[in-house]
C-alpha positions in Angstrom: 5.3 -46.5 68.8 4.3 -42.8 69.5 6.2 -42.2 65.6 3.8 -45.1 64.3 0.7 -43.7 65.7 1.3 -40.0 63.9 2.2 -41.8 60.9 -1.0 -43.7 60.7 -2.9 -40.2 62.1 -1.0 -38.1 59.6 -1.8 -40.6 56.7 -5.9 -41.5 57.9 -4.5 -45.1 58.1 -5.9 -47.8 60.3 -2.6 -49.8 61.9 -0.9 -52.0 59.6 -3.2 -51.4 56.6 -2.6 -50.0 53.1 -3.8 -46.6 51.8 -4.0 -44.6 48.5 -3.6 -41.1 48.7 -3.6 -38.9 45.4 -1.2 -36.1 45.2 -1.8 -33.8 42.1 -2.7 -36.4 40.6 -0.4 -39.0 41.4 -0.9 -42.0 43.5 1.0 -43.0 46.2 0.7 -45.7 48.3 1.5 -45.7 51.7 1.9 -47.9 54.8 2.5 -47.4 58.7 5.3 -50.1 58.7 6.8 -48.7 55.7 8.0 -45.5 53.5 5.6 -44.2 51.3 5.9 -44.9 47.4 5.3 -43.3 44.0 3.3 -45.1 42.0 2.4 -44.2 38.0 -0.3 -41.5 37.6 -3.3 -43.0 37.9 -4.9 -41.0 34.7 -2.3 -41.3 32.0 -1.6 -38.0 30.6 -2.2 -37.4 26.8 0.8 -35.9 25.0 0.5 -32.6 23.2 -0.3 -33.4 19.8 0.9 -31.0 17.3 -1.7 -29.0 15.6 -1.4 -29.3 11.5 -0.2 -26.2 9.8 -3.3 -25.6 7.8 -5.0 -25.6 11.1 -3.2 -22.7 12.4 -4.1 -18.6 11.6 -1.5 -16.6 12.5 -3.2 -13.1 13.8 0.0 -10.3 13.3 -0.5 -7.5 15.6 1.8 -4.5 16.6 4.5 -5.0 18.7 5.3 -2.9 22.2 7.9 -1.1 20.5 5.6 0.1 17.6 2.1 1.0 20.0 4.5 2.9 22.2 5.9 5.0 19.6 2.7 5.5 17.9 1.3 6.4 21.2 3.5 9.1 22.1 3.5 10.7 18.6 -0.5 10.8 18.9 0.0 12.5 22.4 2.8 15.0 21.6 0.5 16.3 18.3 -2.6 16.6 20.2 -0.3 18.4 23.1 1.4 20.7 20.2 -2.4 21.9 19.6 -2.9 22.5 23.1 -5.5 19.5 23.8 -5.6 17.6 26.2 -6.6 14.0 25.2 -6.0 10.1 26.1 -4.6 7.7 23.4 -5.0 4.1 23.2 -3.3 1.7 21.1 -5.1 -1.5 20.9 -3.4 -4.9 19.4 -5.8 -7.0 16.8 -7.3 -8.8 18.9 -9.1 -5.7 20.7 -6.4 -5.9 23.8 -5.2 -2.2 25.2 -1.5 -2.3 24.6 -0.9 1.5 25.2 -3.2 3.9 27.1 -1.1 7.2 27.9 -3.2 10.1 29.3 -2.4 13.2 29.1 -2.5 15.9 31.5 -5.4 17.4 32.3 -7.4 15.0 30.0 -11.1 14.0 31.7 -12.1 11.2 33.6 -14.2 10.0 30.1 -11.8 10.2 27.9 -10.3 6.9 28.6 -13.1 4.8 27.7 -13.8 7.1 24.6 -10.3 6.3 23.4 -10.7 2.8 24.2 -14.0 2.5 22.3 -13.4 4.2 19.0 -10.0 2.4 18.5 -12.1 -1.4 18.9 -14.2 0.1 16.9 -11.8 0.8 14.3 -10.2 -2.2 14.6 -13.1 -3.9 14.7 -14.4 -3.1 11.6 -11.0 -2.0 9.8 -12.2 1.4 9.2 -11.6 5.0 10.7 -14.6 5.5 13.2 -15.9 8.6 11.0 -16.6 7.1 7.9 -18.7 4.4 10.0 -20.5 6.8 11.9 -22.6 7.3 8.9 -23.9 3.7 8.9 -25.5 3.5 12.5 -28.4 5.6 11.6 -32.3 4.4 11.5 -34.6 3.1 13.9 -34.2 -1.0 15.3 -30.9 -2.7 15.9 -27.8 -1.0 14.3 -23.8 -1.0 14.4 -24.7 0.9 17.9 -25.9 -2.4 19.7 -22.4 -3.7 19.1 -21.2 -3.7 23.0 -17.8 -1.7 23.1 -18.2 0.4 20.1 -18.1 4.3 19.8 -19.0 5.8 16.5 -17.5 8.7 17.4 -15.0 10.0 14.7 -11.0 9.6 16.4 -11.1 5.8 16.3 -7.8 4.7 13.0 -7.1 1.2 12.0 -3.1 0.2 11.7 -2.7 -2.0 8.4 0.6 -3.9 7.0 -0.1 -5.0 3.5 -3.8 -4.7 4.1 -4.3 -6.1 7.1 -5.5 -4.6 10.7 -2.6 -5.2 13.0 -4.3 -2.6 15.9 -5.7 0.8 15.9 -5.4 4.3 17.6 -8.3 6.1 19.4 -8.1 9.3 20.5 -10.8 11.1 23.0 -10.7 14.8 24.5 -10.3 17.1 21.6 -13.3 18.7 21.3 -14.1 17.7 18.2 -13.8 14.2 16.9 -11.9 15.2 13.9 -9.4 16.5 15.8 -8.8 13.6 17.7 -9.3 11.3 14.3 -6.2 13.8 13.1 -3.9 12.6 15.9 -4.6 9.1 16.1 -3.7 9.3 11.7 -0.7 11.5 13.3 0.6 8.5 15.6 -0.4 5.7 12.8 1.7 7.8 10.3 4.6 7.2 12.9 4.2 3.1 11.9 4.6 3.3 8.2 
């Protein structure tokens, strides 16, 4: 009797009555005078239905292997000038893959890095040769949250196509840190 009462407490059940209790999304019925059951999910679940190839862009992007080693190279040529920088390698989609920061490099330098590479990679182009194109009064390239026209920003391209980019900040000049990012993408091809 005392089992039959926790049952019925444990389940919210009244004595000798049915209930319905949903589990993830399965019902299950359940009784004090007997074991509880699995029925059939109650909301039938829709198979996957494959998407047609024609639907489907395939997005290439560096793998880990390829940002690491790019990453390192940009590092040990700014490091062989004496600069202290951070380098970022970013996939296609604008994602940090690689961030390595180098000794001594300043607390900004990570989001500088960060910045110019989605800019390059954003636009496909080295962040010096769009720097020119954000000038004017009224809404330009600037407004774009997340961008740096600042040079040190390089795409990576296979066969014409931006796979990532490196951005470089700490140098201090941007062409300095536009020469090691080319220095790590060199690395790539």
């Amino acid at each position: 009797m005392i089992k039959n009462i926790r049952r019925r407490a444990a389940l919210g059940l009244g004595a000798g009555a049915l209930g319905l209790v949903a589990v993830a999304g399965v019902a299950v019925n359940a009784s004090a005078a007997g074991p509880a059951t699995v029925a059939k999910p109650a909301v039938p679940v829709a198979a996957a239905k494959p998407a047609a190839a024609s639907n489907v862009v395939a997005n290439p992007s560096l793998d880990i292997d390829a940002a690491l080693r790019a990453a390192q190279a940009t590092l040990k040529a700014a490091e062989k000038d004496g600069q202290r920088v951070t380098v970022v390698v970013l996939d296609r989609s604008g994602a940090v893959q690689v961030q390595l920061k180098g000794d001594g490099a300043g607390p900004q330098t990570a989001d500088s890095a960060t910045r110019k590479a989605f800019t390059a990679v954003s636009f496909g182009q080295p962040t010096s040769a769009l720097a020119g194109r954000v000038t004017g009064s009224g809404a330009t390239l600037r407004d774009i949250p997340g961008t740096l026209f600042l040079a040190g920003g390089v795409p990576v391209s296979v066969d014409q196509q931006v796979v990532g980019a490196i951005g470089v900040g700490g140098a201090p000049s941007g062409d300095l840190d536009e020469r090691y990012a080319d220095a790590g993408a060199a690395t790539l091809r």
